[in-house]
C-alpha positions as CSV (number, residue, x, y, z in Angstrom):
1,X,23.1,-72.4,-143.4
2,X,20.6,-73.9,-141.1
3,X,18.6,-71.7,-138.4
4,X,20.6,-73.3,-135.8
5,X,23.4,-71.9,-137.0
6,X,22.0,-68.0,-137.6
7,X,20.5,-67.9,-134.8
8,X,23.7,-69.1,-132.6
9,X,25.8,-66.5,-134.8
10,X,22.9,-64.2,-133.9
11,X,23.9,-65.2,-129.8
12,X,27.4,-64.7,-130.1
13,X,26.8,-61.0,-131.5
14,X,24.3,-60.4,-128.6
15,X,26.5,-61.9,-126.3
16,X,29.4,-60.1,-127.4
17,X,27.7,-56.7,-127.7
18,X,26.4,-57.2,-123.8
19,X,30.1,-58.4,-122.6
20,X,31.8,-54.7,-124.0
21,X,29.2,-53.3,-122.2
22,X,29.8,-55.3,-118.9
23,X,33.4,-54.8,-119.5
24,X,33.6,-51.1,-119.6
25,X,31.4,-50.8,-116.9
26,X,33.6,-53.4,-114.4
27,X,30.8,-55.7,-114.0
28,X,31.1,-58.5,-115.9
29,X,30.6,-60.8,-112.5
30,X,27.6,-59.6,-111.9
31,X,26.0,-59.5,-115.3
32,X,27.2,-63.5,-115.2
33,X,25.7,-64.2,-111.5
34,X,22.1,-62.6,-113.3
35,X,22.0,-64.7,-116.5
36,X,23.2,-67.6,-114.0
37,X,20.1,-66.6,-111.5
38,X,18.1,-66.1,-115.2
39,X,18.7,-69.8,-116.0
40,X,17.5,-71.0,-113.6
41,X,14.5,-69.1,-112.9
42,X,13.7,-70.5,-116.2
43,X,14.3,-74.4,-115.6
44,X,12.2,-74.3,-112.7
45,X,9.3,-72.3,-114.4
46,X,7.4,-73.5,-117.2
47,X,5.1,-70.3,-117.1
48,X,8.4,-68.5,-117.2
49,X,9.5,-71.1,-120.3
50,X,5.8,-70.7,-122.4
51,X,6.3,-66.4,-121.9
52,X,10.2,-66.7,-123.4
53,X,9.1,-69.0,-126.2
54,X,5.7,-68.7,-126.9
55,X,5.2,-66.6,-130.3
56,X,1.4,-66.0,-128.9
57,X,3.3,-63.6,-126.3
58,X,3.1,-60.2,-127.5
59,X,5.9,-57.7,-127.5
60,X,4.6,-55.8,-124.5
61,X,4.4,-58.7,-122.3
62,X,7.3,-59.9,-122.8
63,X,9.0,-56.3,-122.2
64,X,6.4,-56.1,-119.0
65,X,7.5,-60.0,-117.7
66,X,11.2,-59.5,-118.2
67,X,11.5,-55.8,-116.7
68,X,9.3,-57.7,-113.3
69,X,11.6,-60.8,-113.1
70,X,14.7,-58.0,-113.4
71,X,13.4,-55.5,-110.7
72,X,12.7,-58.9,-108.5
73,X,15.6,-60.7,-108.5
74,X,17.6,-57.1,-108.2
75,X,19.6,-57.5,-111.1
76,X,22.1,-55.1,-112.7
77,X,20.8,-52.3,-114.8
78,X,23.0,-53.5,-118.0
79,X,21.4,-57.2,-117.4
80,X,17.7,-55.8,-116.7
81,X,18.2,-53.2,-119.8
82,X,19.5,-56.0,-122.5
83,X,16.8,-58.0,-121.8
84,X,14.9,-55.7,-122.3
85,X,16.4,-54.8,-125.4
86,X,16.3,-58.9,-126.0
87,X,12.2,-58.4,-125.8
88,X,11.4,-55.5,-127.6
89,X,13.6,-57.1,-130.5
90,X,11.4,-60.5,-130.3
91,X,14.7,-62.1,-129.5
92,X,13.7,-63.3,-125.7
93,X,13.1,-67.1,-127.4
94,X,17.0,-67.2,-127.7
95,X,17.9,-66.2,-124.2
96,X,19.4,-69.7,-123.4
97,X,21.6,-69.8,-126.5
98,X,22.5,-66.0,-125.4
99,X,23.4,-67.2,-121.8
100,X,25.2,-69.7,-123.0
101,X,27.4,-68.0,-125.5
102,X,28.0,-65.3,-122.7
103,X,29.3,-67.9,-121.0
104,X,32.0,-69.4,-123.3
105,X,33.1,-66.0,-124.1
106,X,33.5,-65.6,-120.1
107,X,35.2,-68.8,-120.0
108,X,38.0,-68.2,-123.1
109,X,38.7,-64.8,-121.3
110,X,39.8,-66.2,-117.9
111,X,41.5,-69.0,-120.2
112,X,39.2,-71.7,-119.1
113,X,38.3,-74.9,-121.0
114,X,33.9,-74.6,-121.2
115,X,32.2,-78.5,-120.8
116,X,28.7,-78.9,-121.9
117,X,27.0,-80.8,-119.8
118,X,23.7,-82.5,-120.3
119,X,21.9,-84.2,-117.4
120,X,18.8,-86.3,-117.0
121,X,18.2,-84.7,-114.0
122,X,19.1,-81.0,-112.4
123,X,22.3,-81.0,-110.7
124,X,22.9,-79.2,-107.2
125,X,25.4,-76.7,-106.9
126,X,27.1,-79.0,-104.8
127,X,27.2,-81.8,-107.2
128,X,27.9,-79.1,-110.2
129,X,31.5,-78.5,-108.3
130,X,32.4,-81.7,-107.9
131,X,32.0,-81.9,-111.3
132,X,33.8,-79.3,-112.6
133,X,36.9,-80.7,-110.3
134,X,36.5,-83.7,-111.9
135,X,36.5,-82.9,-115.1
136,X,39.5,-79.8,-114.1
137,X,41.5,-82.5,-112.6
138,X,41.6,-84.9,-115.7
139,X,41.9,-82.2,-118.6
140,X,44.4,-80.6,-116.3
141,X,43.2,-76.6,-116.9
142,X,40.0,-74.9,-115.2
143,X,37.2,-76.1,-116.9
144,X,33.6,-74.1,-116.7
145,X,30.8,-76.4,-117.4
146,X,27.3,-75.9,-118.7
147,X,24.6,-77.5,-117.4
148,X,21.4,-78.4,-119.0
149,X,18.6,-80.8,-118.3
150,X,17.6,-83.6,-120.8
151,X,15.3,-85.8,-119.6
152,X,15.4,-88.0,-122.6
153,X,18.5,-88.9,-121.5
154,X,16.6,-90.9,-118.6
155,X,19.8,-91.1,-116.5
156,X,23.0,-90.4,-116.0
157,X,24.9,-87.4,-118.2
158,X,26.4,-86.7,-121.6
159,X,29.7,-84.2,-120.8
160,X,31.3,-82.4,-124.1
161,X,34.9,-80.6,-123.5
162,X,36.5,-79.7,-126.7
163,X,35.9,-82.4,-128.8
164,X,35.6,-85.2,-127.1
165,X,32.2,-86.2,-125.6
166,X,31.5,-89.0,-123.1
167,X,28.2,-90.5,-122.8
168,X,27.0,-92.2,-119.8
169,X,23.7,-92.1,-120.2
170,X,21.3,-94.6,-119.3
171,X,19.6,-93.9,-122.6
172,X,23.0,-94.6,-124.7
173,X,23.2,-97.5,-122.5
174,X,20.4,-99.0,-123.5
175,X,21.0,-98.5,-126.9
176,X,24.2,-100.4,-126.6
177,X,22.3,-103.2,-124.7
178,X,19.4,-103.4,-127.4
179,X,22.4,-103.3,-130.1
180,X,24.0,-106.1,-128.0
181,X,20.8,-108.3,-127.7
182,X,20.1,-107.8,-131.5
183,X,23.3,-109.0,-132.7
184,X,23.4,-111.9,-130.2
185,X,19.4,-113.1,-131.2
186,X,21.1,-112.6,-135.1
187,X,24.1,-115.3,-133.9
188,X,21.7,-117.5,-132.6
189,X,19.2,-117.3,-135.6
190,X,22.1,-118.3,-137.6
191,X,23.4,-120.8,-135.7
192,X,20.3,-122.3,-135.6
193,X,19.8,-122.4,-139.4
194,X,23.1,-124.2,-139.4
195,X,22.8,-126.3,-136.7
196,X,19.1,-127.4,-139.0
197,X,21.1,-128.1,-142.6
């Protein structure tokens, strides 16, 4: 089993053990509008990005950093107290993969379809809506999309529901067109070689 794959298992657990916890206490909305507010504190902070990730960050920074950004953005004791829990464990690095797994679990309990989306660029909120009616409207059952920025994608998106994935990404695009060129200078190279015997 790859790391990938223990450390997403290790997520779900996390994620799982934090949603009873929500659930018991009625707050499961507003546990999910903090790891939302959380995400994106840390897309628009590479400070905030080097303290999750960095293994040079010591165990009582970490706990100090996460229990400031908690008090600050006023978040729910459960939220500020798991991650908490998340940094004394030396488990903060996985917070996106927790977030994320919170949010599929969200999504199968209110019987929604979750799409992972990947963007070159950061979507508004506004844009993020139209989306998800979009992509509600043609599957034909609430979908709750993901979000995440990959700027190697250069442009465009790639969007994942289920198992199908569509790719209309300026990078993938390019590919295709580089694919296309090759095969076409190939054609020529042979016909050329014909058109010489």
């Amino acid at each position: 089993m790859g790391s990938n794959n223990i450390s997403g298992a290790v997520a779900v657990r996390y994620a799982t053990a934090l949603l009873e916890v929500a659930t018991e206490s009625k707050k499961i909305d507003s546990v999910e509008k903090d790891l939302n507010e959380l995400e994106s504190m840390i897309a628009e902070s590479a400070d905030l990005q080097r303290m999750i990730t960095s293994p040079v960050s010591s165990r009582e920074d970490q706990i100090e950093a996460i229990a400031t950004i908690a008090k600050k953005a006023k978040f729910q004791d459960i939220t500020a107290n798991f991650l908490s829990l998340l940094a004394q464990n030396r488990r903060l690095s996985m917070v996106q993969s927790l977030i994320n797994a919170v949010k599929i679990e969200i999504s199968r309990r209110r019987g929604e379809i979750a799409a992972d989306v990947k963007s070159a660029f950061k979507l508004t909120k506004t844009q993020e809506k139209a989306l998800q009616e979009s992509l509600s409207k043609a599957v034909g059952q609430t979908v709750a999309i993901n979000v995440s920025v990959d700027k190697s994608l250069i442009g465009g998106m790639v969007v994942t529901v289920g198992s199908q994935m569509i790719d209309d990404s300026v990078k993938r695009k390019l590919e295709r067109l580089k694919r296309a060129m090759q095969s076409n200078a190939n054609t020529n190279t042979t016909a050329a070689v014909a058109n010489q015997n």
